[in-house]
TIMI-2910 file (N, C-alpha, C, CB; in pm, 1 decimal, decimal comma, always signed):
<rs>
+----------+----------+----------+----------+----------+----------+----------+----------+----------+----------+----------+----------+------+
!      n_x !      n_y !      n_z !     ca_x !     ca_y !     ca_z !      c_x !      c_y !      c_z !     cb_x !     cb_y !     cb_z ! resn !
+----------+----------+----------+----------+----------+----------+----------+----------+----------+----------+----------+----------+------+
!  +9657,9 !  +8171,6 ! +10141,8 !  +9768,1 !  +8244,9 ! +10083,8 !  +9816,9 !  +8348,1 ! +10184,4 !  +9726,4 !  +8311,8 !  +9951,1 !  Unk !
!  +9942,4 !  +8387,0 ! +10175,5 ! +10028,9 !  +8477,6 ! +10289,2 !  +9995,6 !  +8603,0 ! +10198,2 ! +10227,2 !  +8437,5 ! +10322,1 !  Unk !
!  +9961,7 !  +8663,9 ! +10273,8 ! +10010,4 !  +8840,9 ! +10234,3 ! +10108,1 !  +8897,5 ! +10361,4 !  +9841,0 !  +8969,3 ! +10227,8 !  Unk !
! +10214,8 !  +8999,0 ! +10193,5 ! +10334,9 !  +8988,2 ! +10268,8 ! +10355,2 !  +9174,2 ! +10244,5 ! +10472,3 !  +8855,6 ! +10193,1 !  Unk !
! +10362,7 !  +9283,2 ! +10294,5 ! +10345,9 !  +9409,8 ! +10258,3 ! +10528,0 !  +9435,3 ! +10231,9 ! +10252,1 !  +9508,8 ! +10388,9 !  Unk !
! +10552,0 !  +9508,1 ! +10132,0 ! +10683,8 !  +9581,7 ! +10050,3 ! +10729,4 !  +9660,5 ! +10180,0 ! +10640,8 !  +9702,2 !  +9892,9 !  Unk !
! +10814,1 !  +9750,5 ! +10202,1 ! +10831,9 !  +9845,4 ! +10280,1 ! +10813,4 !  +9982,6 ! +10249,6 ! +10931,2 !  +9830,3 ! +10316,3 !  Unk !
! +10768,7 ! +10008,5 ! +10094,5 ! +10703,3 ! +10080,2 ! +10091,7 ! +10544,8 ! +10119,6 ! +10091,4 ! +10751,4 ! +10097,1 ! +10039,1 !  Unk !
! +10452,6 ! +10005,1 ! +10083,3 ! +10369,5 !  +9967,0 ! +10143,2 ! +10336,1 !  +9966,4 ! +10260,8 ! +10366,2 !  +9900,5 ! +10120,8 !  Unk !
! +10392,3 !  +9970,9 ! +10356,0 ! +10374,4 !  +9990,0 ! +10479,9 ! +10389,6 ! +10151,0 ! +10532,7 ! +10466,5 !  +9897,3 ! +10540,2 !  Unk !
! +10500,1 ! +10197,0 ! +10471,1 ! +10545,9 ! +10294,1 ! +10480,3 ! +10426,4 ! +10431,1 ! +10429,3 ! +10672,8 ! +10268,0 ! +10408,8 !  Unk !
! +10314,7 ! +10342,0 ! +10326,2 ! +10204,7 ! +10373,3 ! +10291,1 ! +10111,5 ! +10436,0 ! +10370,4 ! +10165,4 ! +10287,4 ! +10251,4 !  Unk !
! +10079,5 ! +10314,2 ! +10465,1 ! +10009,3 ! +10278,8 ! +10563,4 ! +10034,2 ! +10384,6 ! +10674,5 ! +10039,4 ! +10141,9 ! +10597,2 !  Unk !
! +10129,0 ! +10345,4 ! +10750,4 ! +10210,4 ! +10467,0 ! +10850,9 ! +10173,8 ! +10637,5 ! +10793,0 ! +10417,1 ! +10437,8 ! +10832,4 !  Unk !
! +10175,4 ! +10687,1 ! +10667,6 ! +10170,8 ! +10809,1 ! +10616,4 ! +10017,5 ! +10812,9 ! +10616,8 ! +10249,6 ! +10830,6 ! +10478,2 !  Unk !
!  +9916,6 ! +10748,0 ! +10564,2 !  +9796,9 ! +10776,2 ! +10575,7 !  +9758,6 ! +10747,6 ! +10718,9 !  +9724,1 ! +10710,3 ! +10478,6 !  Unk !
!  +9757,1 ! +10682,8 ! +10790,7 !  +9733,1 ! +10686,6 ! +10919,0 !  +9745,3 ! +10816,2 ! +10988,9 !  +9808,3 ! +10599,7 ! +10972,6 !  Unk !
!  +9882,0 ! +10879,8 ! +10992,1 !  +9895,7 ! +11044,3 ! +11037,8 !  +9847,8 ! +11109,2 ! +10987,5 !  +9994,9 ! +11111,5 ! +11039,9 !  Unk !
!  +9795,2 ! +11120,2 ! +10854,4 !  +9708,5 ! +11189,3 ! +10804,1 !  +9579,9 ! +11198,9 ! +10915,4 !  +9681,1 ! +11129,3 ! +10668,5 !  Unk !
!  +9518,3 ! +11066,9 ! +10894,8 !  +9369,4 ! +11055,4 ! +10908,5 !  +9390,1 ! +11123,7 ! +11074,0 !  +9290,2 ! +10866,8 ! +10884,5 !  Unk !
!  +9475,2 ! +11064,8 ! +11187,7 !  +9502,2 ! +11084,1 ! +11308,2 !  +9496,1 ! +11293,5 ! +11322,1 !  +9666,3 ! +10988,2 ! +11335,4 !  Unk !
!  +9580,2 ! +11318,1 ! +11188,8 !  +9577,4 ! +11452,9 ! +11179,9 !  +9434,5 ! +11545,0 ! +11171,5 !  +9654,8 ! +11472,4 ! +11068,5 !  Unk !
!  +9345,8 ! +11447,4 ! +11098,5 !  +9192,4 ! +11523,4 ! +11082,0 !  +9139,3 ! +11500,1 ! +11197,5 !  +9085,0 ! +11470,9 ! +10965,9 !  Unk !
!  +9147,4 ! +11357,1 ! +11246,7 !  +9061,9 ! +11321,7 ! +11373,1 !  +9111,8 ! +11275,2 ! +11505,4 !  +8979,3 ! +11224,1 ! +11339,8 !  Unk !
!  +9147,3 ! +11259,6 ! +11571,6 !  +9211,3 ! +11187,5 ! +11664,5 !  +9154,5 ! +11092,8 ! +11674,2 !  +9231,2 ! +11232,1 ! +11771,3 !  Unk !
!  +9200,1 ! +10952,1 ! +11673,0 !  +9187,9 ! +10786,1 ! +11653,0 !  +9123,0 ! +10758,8 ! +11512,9 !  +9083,7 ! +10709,1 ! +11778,1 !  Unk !
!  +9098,7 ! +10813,6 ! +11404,4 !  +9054,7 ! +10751,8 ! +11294,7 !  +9216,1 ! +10696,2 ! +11226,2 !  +8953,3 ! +10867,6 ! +11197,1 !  Unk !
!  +9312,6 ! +10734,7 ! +11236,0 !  +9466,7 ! +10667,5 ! +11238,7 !  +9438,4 ! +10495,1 ! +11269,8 !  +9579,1 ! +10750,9 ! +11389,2 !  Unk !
!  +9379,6 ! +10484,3 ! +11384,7 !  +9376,1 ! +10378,4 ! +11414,0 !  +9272,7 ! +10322,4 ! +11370,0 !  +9393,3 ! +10367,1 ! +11517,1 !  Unk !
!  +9172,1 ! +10349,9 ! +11297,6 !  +9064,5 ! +10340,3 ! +11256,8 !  +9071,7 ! +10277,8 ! +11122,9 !  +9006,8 ! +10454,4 ! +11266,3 !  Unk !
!  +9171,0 ! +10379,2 ! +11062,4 !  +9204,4 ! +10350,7 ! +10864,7 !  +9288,7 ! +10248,4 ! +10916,4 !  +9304,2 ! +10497,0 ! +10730,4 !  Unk !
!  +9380,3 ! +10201,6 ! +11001,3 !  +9437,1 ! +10064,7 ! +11008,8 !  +9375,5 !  +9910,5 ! +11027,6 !  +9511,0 ! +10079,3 ! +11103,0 !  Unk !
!  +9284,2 !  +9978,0 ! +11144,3 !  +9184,5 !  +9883,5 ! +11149,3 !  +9105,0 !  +9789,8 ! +11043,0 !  +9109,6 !  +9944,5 ! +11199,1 !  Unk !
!  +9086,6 !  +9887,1 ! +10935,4 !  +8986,6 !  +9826,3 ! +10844,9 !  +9065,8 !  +9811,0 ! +10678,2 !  +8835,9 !  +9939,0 ! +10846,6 !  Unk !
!  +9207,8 !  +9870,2 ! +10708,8 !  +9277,8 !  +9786,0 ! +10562,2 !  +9370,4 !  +9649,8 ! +10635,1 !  +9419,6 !  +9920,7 ! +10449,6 !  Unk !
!  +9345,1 !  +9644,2 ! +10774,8 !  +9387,5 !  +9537,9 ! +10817,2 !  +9300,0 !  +9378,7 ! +10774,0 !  +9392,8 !  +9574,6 ! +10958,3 !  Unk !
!  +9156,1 !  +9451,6 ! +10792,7 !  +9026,0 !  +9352,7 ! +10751,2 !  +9054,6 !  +9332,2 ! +10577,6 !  +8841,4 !  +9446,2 ! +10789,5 !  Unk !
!  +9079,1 !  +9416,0 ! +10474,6 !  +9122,2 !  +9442,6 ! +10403,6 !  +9238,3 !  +9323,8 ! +10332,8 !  +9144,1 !  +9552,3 ! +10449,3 !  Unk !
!  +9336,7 !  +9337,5 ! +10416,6 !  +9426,1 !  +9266,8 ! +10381,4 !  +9390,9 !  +9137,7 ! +10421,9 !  +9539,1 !  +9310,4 ! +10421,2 !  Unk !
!  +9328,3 !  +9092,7 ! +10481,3 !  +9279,0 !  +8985,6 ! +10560,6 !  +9230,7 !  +8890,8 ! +10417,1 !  +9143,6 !  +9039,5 ! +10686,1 !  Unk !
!  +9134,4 !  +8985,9 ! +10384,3 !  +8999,4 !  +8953,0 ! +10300,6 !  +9125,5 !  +8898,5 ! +10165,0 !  +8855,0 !  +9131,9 ! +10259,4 !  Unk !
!  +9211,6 !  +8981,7 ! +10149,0 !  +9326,5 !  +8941,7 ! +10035,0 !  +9361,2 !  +8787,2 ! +10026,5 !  +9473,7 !  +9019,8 ! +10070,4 !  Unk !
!  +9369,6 !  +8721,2 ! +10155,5 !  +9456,5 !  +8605,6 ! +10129,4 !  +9337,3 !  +8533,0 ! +10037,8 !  +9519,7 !  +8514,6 ! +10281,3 !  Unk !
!  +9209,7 !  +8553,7 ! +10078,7 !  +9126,2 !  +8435,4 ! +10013,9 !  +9065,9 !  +8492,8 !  +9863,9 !  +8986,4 !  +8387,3 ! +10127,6 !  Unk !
!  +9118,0 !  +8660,5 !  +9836,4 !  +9077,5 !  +8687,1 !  +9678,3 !  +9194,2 !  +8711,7 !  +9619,9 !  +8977,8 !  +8810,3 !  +9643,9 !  Unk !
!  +9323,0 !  +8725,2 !  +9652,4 !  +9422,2 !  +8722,8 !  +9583,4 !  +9434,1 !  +8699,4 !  +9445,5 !  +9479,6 !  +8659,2 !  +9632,2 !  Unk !
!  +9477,1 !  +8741,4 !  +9320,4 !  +9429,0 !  +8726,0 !  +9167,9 !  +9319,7 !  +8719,1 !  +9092,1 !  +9460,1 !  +8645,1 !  +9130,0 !  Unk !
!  +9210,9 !  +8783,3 !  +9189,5 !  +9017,3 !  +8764,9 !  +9098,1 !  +9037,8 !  +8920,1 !  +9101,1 !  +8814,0 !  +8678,0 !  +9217,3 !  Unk !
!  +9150,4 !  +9036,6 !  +9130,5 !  +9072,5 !  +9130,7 !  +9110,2 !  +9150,0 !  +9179,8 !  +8961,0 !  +9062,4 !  +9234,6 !  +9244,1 !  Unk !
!  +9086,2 !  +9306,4 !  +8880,0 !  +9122,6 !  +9361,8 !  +8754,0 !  +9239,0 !  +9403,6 !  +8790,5 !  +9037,8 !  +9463,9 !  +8691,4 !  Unk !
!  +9338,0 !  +9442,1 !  +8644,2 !  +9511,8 !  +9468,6 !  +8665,0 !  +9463,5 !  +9667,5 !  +8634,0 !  +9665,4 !  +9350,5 !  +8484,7 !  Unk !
!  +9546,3 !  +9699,8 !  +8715,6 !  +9559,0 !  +9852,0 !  +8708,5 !  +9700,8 !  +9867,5 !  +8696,6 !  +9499,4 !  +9935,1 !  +8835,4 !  Unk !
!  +9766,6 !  +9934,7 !  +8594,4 !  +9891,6 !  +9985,5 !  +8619,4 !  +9980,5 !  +9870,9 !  +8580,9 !  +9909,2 ! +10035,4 !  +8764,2 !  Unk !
!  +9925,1 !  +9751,1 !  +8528,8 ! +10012,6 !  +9636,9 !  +8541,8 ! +10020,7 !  +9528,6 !  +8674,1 ! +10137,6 !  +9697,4 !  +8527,5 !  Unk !
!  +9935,7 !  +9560,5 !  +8779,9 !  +9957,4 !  +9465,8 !  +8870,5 !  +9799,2 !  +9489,5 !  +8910,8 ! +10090,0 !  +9487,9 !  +8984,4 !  Unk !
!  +9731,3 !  +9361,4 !  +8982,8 !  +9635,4 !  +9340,5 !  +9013,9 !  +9582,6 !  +9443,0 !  +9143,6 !  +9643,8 !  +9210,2 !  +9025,1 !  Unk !
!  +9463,7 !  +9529,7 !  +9150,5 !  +9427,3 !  +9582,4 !  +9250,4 !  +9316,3 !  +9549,0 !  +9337,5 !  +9420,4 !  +9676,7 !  +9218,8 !  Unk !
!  +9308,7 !  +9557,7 !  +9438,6 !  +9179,2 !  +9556,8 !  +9579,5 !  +9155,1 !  +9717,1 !  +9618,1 !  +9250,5 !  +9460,3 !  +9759,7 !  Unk !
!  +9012,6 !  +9693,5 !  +9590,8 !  +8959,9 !  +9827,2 !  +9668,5 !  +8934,0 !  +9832,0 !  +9798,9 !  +8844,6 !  +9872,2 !  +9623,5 !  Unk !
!  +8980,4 !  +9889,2 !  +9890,3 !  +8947,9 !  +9869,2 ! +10028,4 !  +8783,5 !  +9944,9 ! +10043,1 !  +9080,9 !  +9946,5 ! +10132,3 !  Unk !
!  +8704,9 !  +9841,2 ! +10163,4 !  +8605,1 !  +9832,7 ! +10186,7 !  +8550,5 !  +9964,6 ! +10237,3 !  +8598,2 !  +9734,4 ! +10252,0 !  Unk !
!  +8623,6 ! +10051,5 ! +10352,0 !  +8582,7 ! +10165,8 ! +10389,4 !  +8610,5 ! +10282,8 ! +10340,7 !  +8602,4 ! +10173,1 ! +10483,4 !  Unk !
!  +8776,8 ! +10337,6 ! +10347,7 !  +8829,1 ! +10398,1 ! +10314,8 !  +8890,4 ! +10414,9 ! +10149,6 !  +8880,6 ! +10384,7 ! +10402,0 !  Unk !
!  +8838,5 ! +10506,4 ! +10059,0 !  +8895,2 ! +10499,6 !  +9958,3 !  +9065,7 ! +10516,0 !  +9880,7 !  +8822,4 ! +10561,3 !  +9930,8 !  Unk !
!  +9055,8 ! +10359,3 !  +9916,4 !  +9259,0 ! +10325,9 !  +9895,3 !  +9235,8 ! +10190,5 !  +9795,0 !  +9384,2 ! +10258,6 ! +10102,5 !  Unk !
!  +9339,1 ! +10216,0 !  +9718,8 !  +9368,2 ! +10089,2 !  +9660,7 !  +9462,9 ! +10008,4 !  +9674,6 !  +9371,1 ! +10095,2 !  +9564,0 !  Unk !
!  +9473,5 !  +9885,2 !  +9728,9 !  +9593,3 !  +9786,2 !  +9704,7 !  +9592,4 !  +9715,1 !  +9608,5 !  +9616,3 !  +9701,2 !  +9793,1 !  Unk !
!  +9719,2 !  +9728,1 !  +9552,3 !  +9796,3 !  +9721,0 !  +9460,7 !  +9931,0 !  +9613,4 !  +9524,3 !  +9827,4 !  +9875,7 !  +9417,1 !  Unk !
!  +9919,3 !  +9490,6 !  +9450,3 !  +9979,4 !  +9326,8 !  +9462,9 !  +9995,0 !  +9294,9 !  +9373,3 !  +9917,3 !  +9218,6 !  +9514,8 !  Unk !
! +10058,9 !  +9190,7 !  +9355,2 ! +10103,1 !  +9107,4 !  +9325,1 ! +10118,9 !  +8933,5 !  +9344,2 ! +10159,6 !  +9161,8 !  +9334,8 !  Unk !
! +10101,0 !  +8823,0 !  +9305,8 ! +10112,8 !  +8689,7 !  +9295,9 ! +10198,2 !  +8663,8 !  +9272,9 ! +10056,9 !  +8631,5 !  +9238,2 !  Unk !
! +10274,1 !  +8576,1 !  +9374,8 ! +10437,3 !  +8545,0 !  +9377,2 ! +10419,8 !  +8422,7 !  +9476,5 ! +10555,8 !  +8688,2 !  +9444,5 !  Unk !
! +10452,5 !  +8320,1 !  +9381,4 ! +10456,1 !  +8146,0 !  +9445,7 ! +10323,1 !  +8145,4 !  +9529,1 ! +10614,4 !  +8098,9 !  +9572,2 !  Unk !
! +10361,5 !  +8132,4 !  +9671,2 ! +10182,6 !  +8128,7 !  +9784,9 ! +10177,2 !  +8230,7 !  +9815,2 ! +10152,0 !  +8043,5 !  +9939,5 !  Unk !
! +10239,9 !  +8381,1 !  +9815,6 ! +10190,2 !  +8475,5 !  +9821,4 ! +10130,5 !  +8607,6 !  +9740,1 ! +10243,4 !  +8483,2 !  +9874,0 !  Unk !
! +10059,8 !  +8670,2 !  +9802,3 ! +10069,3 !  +8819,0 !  +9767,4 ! +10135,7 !  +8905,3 !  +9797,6 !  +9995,2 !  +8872,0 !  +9783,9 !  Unk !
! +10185,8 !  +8989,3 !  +9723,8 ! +10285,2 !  +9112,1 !  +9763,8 ! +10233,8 !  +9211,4 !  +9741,2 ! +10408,7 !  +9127,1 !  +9704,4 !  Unk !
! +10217,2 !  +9310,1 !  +9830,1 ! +10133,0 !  +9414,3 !  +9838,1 ! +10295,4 !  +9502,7 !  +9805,6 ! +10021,2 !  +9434,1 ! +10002,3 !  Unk !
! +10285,8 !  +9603,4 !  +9693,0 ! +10357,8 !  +9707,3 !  +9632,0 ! +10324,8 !  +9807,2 !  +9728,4 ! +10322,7 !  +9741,0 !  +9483,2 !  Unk !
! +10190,1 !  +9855,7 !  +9731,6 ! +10125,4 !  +9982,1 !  +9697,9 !  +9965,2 !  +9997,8 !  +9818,7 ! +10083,2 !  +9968,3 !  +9501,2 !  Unk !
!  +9963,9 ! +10075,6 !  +9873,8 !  +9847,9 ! +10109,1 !  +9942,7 !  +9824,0 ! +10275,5 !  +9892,7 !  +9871,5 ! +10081,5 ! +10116,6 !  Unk !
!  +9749,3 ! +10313,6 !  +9857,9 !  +9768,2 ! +10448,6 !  +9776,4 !  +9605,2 ! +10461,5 !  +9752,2 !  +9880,0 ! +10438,3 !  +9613,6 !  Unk !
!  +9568,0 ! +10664,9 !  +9804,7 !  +9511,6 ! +10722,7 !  +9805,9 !  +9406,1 ! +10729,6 !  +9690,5 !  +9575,4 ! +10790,4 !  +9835,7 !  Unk !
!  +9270,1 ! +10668,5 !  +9645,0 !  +9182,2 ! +10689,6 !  +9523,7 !  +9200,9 ! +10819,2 !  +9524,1 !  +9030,6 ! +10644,5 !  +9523,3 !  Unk !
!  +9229,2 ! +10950,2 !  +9621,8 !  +9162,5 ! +11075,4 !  +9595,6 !  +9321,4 ! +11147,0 !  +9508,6 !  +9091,2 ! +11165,9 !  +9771,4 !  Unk !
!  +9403,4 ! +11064,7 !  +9477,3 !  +9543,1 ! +11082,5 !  +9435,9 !  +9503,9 ! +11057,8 !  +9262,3 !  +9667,7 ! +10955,3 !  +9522,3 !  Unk !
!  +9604,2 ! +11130,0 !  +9162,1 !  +9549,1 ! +11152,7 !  +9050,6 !  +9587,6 ! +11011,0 !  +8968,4 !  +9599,9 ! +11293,6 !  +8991,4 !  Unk !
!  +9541,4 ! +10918,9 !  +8888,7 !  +9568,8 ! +10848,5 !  +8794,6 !  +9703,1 ! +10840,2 !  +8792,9 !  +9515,6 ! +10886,5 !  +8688,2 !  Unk !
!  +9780,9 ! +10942,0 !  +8756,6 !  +9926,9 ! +10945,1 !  +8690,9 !  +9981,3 ! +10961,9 !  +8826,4 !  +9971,4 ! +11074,0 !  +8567,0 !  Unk !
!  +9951,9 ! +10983,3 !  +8915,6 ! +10022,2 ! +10995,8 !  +9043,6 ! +10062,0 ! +10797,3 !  +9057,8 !  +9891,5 ! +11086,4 !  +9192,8 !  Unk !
!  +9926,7 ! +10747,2 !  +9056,9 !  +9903,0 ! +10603,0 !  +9095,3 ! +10053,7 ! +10525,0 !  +8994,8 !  +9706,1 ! +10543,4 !  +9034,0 !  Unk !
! +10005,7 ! +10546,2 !  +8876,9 ! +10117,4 ! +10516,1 !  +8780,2 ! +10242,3 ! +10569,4 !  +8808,2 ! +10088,1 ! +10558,8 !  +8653,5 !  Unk !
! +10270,0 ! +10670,2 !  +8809,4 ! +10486,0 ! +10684,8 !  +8861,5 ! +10471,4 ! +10548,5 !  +8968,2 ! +10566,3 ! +10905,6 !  +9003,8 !  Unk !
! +10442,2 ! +10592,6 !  +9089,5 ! +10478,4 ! +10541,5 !  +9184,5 ! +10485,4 ! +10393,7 !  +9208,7 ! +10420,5 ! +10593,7 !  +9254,5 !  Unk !
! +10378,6 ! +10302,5 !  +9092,7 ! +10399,5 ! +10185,5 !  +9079,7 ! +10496,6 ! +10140,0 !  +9008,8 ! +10314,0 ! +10142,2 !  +9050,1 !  Unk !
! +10571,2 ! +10251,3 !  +8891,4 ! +10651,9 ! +10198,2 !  +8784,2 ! +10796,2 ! +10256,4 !  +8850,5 ! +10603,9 ! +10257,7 !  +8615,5 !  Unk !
! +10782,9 ! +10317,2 !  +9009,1 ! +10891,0 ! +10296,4 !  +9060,0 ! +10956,1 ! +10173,4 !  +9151,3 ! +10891,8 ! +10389,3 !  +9109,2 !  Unk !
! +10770,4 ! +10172,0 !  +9179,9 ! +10835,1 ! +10040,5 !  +9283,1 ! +10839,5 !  +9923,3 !  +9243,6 ! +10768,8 ! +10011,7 !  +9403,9 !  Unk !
! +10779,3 !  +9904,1 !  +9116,5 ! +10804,3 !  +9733,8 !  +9043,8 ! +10958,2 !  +9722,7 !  +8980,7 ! +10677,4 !  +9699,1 !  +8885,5 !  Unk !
+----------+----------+----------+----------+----------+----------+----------+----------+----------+----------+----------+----------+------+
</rs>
């Protein structure tokens, strides 16, 4: 299966990266590194994980983030890459903006 990231999804990605780059210098490249493995791991679990918010989520392996997809024909559509340390209702607006 293709995984295919939203542009705000990415746009996700890019914002936590400067973050992390901001605490450490190269962990930026570090948190990419491993929701890259992440997304990887997606094509072959795509729809086994529980629905949050209305759309199916992946917990990433290192860093506490959730992706947040979707199943659409052979792909996944990644909505959402978003912060666990972010509040519940934060998680919710932002998905019921971007669906």
């Amino acid at each position: 299966m293709n995984v295919a990231l939203r542009p705000e999804a990415s746009s996700d990605l890019v914002s936590a990266a400067a973050y992390f780059n901001d605490v450490n210098d190269g962990w930026g490249d570090h948190f990419l590194d491993t929701i890259e493995v992440d997304l990887a791991d997606l094509r072959d679990e795509a729809g086994i994980h529980a629905i949050h918010y209305g759309l199916p989520c992946k917990f990433a392996k290192v860093f506490p983030f959730a992706i947040y997809y979707r199943v659409e024909s052979e792909s996944a559509i990644v909505y959402a890459i978003l912060s666990c340390r972010m509040s519940p209702d934060a998680h919710r607006s932002i998905l019921e903006q971007r669906v």
